[in-house]
gemmi code that builds the backbone of each chain (N, CA, C; Angstrom):
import gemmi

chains = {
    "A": [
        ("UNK", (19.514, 52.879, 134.270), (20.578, 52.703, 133.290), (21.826, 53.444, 133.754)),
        ("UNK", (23.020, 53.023, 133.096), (24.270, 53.312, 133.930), (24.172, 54.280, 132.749)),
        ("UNK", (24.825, 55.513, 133.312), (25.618, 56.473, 132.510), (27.257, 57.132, 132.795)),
        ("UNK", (27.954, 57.485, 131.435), (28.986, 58.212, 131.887), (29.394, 59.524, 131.399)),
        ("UNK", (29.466, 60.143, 132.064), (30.066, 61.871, 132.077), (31.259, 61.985, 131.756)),
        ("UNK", (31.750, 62.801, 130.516), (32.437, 63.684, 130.491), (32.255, 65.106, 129.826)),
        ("UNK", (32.736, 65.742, 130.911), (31.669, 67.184, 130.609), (33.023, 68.182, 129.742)),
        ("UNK", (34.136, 67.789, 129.483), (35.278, 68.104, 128.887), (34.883, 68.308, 127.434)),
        ("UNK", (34.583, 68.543, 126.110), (35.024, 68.097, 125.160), (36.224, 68.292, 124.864)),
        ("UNK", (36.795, 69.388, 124.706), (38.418, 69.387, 124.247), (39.060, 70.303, 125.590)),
        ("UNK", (40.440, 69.662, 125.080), (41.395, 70.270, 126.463), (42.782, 70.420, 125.718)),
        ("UNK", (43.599, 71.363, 126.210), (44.946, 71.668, 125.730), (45.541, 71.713, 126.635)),
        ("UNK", (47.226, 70.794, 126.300), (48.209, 70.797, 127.531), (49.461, 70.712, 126.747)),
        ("UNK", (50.597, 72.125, 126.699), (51.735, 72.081, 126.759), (52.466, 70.831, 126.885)),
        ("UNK", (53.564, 70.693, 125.961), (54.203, 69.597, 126.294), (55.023, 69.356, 127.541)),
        ("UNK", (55.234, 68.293, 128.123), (56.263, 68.046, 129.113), (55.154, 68.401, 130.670)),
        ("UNK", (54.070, 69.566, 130.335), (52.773, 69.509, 131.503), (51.824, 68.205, 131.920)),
        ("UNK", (51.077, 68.384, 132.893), (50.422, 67.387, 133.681), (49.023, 68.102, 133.106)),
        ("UNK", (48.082, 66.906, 132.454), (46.979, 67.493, 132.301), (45.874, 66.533, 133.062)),
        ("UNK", (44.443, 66.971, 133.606), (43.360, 66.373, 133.957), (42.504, 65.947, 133.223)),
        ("UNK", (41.560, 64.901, 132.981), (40.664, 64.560, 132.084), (39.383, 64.268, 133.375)),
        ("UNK", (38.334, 64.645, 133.479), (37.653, 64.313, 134.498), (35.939, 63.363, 133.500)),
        ("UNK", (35.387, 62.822, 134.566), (34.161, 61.536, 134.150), (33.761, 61.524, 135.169)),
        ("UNK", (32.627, 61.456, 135.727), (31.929, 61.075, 136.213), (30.777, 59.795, 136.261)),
        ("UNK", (29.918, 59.276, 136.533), (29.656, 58.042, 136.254), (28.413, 57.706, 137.138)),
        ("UNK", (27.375, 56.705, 136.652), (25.968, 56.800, 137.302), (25.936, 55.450, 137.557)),
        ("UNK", (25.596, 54.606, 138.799), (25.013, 53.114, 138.702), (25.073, 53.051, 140.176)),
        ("UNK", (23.970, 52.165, 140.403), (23.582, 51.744, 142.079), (24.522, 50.271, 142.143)),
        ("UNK", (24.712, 49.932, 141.578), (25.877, 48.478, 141.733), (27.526, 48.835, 142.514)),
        ("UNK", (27.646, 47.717, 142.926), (29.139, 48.064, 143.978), (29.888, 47.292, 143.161)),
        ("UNK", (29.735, 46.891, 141.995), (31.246, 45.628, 141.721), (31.023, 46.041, 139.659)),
        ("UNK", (32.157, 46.896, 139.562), (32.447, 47.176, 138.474), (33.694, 47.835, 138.079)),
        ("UNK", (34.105, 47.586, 136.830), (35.033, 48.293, 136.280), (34.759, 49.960, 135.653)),
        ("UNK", (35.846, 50.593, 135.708), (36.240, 51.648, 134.529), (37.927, 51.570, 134.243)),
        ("UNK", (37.491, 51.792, 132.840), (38.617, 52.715, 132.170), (38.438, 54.042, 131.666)),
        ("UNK", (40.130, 53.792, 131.014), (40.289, 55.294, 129.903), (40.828, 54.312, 128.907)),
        ("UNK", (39.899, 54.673, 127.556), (40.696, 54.403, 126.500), (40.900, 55.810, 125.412)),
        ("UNK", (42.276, 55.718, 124.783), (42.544, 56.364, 123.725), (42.390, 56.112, 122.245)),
        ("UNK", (42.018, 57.327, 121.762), (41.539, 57.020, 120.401), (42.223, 57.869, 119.388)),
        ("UNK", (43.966, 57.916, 119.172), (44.613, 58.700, 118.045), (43.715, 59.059, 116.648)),
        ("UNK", (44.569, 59.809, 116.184), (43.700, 60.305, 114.512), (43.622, 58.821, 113.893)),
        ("UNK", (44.256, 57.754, 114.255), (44.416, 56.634, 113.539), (43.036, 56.042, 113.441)),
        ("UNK", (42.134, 56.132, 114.843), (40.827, 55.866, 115.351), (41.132, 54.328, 115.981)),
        ("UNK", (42.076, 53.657, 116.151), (42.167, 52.369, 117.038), (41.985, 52.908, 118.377)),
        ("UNK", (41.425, 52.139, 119.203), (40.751, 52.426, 120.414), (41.778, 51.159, 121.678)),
        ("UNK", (42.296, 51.860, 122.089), (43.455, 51.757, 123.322), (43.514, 51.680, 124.784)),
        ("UNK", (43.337, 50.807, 125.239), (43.543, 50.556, 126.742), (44.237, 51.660, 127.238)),
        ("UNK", (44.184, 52.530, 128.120), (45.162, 53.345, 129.091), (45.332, 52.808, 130.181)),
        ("UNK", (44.002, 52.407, 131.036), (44.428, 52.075, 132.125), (42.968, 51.566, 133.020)),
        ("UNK", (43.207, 50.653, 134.047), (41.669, 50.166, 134.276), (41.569, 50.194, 135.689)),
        ("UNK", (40.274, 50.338, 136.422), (40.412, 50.723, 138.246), (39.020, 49.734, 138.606)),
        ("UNK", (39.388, 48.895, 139.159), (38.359, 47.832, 139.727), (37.716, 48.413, 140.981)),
        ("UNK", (36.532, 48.793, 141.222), (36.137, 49.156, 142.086), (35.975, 48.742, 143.505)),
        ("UNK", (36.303, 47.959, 143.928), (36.868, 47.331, 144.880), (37.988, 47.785, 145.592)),
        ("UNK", (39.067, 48.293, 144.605), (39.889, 48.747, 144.739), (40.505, 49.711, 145.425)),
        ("UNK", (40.727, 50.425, 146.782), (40.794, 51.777, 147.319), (41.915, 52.494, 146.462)),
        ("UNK", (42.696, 51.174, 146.094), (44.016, 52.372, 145.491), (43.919, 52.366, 144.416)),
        ("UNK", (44.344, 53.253, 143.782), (44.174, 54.248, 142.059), (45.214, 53.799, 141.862)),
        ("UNK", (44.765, 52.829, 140.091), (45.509, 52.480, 139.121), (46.611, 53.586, 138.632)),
        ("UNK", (48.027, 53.130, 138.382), (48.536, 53.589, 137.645), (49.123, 52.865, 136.186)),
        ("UNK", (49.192, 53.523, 135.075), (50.316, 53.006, 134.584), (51.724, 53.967, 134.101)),
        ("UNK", (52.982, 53.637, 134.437), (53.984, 55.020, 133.659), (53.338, 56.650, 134.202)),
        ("UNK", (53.295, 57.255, 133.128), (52.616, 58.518, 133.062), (51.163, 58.355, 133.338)),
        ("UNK", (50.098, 57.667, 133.372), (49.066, 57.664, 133.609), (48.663, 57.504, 135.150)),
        ("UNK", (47.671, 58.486, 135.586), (46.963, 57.488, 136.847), (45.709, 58.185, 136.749)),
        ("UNK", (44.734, 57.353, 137.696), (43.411, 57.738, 138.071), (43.523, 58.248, 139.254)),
        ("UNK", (42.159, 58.923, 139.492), (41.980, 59.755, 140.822), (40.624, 59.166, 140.903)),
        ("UNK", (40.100, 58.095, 141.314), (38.709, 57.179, 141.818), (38.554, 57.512, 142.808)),
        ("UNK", (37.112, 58.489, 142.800), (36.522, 58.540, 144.052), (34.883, 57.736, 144.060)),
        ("UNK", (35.094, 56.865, 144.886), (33.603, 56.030, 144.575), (32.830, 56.442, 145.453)),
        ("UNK", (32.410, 57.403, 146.039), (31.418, 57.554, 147.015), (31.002, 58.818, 146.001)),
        ("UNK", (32.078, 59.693, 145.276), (31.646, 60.674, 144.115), (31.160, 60.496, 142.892)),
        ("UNK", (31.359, 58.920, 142.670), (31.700, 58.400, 141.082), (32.084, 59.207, 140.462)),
        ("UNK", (33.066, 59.518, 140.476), (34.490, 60.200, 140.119), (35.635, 59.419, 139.913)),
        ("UNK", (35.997, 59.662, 138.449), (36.952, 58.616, 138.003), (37.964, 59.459, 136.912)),
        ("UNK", (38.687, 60.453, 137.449), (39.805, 61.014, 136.577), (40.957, 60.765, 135.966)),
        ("UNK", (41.375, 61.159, 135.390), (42.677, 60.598, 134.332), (43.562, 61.830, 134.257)),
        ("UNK", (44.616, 61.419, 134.903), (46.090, 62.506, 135.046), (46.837, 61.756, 134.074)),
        ("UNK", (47.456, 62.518, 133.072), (48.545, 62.808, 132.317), (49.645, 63.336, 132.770)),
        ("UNK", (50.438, 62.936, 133.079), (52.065, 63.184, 133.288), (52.611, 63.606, 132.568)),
        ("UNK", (53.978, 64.874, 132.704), (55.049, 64.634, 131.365), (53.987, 64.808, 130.043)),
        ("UNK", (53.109, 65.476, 129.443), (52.080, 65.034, 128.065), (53.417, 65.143, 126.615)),
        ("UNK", (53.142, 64.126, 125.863), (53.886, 64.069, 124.922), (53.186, 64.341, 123.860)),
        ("UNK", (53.794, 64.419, 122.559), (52.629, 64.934, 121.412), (52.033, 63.619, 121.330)),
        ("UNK", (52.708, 62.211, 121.686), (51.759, 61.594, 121.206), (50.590, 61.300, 122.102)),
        ("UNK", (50.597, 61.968, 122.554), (49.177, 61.746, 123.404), (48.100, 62.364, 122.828)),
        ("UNK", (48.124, 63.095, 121.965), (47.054, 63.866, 121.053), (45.843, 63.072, 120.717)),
        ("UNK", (44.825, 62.757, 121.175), (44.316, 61.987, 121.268), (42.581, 62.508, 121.352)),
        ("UNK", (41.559, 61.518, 120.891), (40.216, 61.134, 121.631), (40.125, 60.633, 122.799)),
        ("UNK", (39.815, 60.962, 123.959), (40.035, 59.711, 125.447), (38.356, 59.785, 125.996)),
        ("UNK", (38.425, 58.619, 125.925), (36.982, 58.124, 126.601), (37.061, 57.275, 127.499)),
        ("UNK", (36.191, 57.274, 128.626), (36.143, 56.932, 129.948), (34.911, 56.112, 129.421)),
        ("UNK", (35.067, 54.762, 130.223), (33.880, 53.964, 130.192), (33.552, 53.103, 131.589)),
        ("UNK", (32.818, 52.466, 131.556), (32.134, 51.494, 132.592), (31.754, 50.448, 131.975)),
        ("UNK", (32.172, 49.299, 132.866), (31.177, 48.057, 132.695), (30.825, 47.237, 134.178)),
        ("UNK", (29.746, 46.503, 134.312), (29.635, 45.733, 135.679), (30.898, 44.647, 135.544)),
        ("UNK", (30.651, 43.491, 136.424), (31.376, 42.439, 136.554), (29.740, 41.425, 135.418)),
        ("UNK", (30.159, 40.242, 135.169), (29.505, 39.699, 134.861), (29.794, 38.711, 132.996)),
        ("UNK", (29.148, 37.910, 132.992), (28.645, 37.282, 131.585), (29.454, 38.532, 130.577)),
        ("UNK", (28.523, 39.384, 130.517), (28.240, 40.151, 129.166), (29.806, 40.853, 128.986)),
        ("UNK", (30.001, 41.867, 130.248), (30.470, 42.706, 130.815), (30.272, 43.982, 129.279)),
        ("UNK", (29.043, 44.100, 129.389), (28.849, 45.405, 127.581), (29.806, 46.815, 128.498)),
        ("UNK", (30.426, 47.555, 127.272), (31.177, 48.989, 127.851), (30.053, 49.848, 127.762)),
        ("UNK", (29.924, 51.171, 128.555), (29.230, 52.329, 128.351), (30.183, 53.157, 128.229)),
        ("UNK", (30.276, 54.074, 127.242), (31.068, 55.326, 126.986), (30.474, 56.358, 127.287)),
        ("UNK", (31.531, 57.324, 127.674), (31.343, 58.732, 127.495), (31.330, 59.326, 126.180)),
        ("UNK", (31.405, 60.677, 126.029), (31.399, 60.979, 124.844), (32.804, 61.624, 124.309)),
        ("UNK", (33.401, 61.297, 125.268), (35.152, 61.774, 125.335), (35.179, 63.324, 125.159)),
        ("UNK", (36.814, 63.202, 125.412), (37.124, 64.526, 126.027), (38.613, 64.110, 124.507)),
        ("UNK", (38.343, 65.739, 123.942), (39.350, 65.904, 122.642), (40.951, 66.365, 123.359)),
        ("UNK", (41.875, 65.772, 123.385), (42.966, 66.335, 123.864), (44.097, 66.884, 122.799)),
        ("UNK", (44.554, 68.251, 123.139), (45.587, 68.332, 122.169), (46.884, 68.707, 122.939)),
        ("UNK", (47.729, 68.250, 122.737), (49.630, 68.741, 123.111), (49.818, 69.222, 122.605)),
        ("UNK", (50.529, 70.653, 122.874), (50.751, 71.741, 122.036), (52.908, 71.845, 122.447)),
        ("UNK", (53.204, 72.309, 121.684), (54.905, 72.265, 121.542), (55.281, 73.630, 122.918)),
    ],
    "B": [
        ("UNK", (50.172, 35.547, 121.352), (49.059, 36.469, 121.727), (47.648, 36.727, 120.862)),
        ("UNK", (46.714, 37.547, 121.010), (45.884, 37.629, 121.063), (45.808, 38.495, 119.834)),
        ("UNK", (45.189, 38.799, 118.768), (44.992, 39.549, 117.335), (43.364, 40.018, 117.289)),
        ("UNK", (43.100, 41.032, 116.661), (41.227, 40.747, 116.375), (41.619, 42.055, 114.809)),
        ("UNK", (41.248, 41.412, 113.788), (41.161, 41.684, 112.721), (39.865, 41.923, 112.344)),
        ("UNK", (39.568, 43.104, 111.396), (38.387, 43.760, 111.199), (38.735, 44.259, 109.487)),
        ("UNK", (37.547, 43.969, 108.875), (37.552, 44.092, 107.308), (36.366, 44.261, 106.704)),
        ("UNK", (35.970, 45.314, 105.645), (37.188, 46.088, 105.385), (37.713, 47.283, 106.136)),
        ("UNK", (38.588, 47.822, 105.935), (38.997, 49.064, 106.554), (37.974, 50.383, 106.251)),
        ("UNK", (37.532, 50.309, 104.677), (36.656, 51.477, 104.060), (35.825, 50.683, 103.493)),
        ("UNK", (34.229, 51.668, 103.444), (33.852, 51.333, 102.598), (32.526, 52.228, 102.417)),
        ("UNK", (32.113, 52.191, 101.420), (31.487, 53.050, 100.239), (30.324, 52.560, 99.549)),
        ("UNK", (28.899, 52.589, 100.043), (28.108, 52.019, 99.405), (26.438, 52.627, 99.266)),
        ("UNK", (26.022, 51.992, 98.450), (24.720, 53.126, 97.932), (23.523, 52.837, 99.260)),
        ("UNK", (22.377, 53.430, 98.942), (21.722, 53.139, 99.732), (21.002, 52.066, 99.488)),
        ("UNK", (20.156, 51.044, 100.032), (19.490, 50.181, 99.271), (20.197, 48.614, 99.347)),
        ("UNK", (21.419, 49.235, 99.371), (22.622, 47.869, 99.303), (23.015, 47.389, 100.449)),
        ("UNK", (22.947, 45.892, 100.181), (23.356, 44.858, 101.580), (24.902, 45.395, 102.167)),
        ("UNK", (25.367, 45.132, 103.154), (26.605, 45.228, 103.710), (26.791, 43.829, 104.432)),
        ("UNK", (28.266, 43.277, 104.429), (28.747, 42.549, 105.603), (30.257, 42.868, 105.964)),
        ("UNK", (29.801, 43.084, 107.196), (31.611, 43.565, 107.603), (32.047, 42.341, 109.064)),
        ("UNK", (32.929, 41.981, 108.454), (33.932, 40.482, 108.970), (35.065, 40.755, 110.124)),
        ("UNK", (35.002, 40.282, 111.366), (35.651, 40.570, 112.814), (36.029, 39.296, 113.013)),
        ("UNK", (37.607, 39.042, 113.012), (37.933, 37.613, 113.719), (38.981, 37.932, 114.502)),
        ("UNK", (39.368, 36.899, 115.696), (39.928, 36.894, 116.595), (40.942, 35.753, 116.280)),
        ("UNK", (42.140, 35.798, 116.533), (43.162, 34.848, 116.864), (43.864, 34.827, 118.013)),
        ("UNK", (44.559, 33.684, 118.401), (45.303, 33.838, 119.810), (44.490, 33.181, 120.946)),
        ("UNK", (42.816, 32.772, 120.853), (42.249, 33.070, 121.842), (40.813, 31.761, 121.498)),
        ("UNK", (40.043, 31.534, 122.354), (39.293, 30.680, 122.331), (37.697, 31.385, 123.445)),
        ("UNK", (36.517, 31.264, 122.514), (35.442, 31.279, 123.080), (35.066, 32.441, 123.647)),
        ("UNK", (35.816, 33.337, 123.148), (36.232, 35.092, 123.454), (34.318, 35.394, 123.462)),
        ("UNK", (34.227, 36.759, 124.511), (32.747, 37.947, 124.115), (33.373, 38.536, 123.088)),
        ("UNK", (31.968, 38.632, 122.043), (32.492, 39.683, 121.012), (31.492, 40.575, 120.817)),
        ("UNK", (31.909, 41.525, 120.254), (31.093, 43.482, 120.589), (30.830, 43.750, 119.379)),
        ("UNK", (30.244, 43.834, 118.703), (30.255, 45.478, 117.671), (29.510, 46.948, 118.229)),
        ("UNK", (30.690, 47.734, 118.017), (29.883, 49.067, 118.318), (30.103, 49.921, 117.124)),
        ("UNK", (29.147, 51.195, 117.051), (29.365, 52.002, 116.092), (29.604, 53.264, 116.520)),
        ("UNK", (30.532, 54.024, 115.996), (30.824, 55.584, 116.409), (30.726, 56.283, 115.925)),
        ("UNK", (29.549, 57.416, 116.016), (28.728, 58.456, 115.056), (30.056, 59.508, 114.812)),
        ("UNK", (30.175, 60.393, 114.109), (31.183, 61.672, 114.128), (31.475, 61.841, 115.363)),
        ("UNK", (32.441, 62.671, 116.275), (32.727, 62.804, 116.964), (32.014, 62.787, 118.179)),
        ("UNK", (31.362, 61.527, 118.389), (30.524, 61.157, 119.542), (31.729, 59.844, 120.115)),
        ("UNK", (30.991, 59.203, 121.047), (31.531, 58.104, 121.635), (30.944, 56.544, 121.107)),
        ("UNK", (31.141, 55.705, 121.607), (30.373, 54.508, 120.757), (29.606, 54.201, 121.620)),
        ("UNK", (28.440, 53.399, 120.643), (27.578, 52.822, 121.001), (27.030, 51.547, 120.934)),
        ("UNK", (27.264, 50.421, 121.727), (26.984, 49.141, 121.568), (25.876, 48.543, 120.876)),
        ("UNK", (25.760, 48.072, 119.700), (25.319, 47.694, 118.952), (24.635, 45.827, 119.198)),
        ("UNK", (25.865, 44.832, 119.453), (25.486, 43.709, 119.623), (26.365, 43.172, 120.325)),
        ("UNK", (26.687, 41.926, 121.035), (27.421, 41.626, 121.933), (27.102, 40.122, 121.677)),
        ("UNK", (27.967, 39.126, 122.031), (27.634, 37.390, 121.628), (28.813, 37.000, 122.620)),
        ("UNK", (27.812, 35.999, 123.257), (29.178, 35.124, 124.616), (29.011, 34.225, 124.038)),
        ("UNK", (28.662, 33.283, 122.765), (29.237, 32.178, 122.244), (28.461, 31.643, 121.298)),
        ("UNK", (28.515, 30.804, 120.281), (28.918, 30.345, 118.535), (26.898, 30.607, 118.319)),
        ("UNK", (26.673, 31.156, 118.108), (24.655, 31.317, 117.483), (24.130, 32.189, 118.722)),
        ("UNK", (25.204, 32.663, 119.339), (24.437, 33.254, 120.250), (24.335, 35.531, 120.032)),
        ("UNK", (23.517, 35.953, 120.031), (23.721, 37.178, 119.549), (22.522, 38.052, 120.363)),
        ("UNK", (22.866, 38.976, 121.262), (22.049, 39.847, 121.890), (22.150, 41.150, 121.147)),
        ("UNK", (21.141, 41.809, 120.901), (20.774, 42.922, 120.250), (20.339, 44.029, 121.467)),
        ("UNK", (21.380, 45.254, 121.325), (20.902, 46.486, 122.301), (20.272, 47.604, 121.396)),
        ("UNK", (20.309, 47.848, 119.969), (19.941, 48.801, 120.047), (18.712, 48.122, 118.253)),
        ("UNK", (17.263, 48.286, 118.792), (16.709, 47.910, 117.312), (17.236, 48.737, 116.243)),
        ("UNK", (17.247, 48.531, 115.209), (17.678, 48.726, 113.912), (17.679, 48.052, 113.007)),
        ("UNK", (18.365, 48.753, 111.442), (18.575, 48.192, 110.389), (19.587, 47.222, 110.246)),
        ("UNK", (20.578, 46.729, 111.004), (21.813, 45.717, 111.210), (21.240, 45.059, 111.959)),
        ("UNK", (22.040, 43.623, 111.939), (21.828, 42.266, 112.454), (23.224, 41.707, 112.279)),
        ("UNK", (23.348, 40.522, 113.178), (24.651, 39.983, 113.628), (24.476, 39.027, 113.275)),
        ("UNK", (25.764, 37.786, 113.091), (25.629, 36.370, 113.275), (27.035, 36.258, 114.020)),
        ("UNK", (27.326, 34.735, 114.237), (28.399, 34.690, 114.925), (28.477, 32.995, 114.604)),
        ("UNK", (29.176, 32.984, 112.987), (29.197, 31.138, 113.027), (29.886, 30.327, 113.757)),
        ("UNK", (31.499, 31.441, 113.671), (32.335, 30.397, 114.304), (32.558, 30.866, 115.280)),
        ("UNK", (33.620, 30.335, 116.116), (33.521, 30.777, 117.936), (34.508, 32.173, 117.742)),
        ("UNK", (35.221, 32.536, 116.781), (36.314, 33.450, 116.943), (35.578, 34.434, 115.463)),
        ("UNK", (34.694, 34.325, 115.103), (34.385, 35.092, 113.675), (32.796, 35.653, 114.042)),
        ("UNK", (32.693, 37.126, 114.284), (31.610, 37.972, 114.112), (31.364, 38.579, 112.953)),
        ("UNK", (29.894, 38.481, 112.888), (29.456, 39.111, 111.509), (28.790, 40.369, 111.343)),
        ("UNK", (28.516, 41.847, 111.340), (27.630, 42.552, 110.813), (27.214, 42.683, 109.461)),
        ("UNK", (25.544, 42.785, 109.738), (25.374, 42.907, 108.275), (24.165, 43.605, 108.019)),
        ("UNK", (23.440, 43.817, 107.219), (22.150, 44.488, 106.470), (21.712, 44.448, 105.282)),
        ("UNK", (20.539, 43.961, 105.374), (20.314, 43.296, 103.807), (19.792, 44.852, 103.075)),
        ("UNK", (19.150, 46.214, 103.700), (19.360, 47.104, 102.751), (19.773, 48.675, 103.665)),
        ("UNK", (20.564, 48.811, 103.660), (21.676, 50.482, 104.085), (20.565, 51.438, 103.778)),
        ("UNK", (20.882, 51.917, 105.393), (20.547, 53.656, 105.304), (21.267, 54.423, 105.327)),
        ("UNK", (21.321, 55.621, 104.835), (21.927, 56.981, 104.974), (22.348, 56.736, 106.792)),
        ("UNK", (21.835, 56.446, 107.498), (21.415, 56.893, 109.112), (22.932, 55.989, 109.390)),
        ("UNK", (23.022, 54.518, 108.721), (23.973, 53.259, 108.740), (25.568, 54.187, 108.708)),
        ("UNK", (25.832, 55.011, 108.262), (26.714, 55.878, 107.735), (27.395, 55.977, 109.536)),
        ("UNK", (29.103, 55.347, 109.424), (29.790, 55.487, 110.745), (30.960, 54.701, 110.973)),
        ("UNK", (31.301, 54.832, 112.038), (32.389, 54.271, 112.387), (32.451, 52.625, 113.155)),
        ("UNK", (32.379, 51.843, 112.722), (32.524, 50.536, 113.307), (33.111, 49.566, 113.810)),
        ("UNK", (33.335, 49.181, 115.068), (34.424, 49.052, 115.813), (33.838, 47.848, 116.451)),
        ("UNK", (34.494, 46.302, 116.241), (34.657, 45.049, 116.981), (35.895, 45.187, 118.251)),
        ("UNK", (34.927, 44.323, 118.964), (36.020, 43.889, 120.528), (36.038, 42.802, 120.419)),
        ("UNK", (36.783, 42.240, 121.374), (36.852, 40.822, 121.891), (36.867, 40.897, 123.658)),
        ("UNK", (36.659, 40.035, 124.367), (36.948, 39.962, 125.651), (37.313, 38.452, 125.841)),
        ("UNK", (38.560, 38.279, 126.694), (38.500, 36.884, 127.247), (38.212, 36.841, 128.878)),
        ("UNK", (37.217, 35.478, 128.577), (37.191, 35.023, 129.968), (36.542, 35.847, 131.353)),
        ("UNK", (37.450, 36.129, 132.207), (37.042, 36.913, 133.444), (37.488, 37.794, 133.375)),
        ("UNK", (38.025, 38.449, 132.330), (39.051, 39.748, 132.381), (38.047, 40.542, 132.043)),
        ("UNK", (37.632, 41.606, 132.430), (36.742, 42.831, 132.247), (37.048, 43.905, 131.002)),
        ("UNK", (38.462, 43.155, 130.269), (38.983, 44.666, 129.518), (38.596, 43.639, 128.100)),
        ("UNK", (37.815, 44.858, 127.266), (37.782, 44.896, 125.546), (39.032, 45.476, 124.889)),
        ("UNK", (39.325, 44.359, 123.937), (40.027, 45.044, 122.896), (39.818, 44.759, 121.620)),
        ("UNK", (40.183, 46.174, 120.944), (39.666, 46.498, 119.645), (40.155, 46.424, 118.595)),
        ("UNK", (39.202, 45.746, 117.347), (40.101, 45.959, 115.905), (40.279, 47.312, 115.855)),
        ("UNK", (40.604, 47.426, 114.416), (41.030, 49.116, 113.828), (39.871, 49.393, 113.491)),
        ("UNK", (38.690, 48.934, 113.141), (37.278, 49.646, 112.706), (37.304, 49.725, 111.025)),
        ("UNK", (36.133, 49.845, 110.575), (35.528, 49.727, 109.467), (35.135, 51.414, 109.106)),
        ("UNK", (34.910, 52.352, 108.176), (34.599, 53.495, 107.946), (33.416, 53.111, 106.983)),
        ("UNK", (32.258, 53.327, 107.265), (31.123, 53.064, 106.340), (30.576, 54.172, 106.356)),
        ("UNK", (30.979, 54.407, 104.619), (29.667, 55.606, 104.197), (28.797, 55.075, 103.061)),
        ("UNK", (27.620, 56.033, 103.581), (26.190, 55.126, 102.939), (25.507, 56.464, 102.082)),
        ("UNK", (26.158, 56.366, 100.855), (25.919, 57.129, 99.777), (24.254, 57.361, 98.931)),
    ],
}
model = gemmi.Model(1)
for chain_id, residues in chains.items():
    chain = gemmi.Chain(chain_id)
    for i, (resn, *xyz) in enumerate(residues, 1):
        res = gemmi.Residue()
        res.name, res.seqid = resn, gemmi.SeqId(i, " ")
        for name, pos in zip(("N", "CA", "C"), xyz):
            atom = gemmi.Atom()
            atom.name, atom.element = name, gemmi.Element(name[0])
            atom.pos, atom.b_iso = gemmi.Position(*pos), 0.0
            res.add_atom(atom)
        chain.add_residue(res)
    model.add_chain(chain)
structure = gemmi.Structure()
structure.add_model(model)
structure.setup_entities()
């Protein structure tokens, strides 16, 4: 069974700082996705950003990027610039390629921006 | 574009008592659809998943059950609530070959 790590629960980052979110990740398969999604106090659950494993180069979007290392299954999430609204739940997930494509979550990592 | 509406937003019910909570999609045709549930500050957990109209795979046994009449409308439901049922409930959609879920706003079920 695939699993995913995040060994973070909560993290604090100054505004206008660069913060890390780190995941790790378990599966003998070569052809899959991860993300990061965000989860505000609102609780809607948010695309950040997605890294096809195939892929050598790390997704960005804006302020966001990954740091994918697939020989580590290592799949981190840099914050740029952190704004308050980034205050957030962030969970890292996995899915294969395929039919179903079901997500596996982590158990997220609590982020807060502080002024 | 693409919408996925989830209803109700809250809800509040004894133990003993049926539930159905209603997930539809607009924008989109023949979409995967998800329900997961999210305990207190845990992560979610995939519940049921359907790639098309009567079709419904079950990951985790339990007291809920799915239907899926129309091609864009998922159903959860339970003909009698546990205390345990008590959580956060969250529909996806996926189209096609695209690997990414997206989510209604979720349902808040407490099971009194």
């Amino acid at each position: 069974a695939q699993t995913v790590t995040q060994s973070q629960p909560e993290m604090s980052v100054q505004e206008a700082e660069t913060v890390t979110l780190s995941c790790t990740y378990d599966t003998s398969e070569n052809n899959y996705y991860l993300f990061w999604y965000k989860q505000p106090p609102s609780r809607q659950m948010i695309l950040v950003i997605r890294q096809e494993a195939y892929k050598q180069q790390n997704a960005t979007e804006n302020r966001f990027s990954v740091n994918f290392q697939k020989a580590a299954k290592s799949f981190s999430l840099k914050i740029s610039d952190s704004q308050l609204g980034d205050t957030a739940m962030y969970f890292c997930a996995f899915t294969f390629t395929g039919t179903a494509s079901k997500l596996t979550f982590g158990t997220g990592t609590r982020l807060q921006v502080t002024l | 574009s693409q919408t996925i509406h989830q209803w109700p937003a809250t809800l509040v019910q004894p133990v003993g008592s049926p539930l159905s909570l209603e997930c539809t999609v607009e924008g989109t045709s023949n979409p995967n659809l998800y329900w997961y549930r999210q305990a207190a500050g845990r992560g979610l957990q995939l519940l049921f998943y359907s790639v098309g109209i009567g079709q419904i795979s079950s990951e985790v046994p339990q007291n809920l059950s799915a239907s899926r009449p129309q091609d864009r409308q998922f159903i959860l439901s339970s003909k009698k609530l546990l205390l345990s049922d008590s959580g956060f409930y969250l529909c996806a959609w996926r189209q096609g070959l695209s690997n990414i879920q997206y989510f209604g706003a979720g349902t808040r079920l407490s099971v009194l």
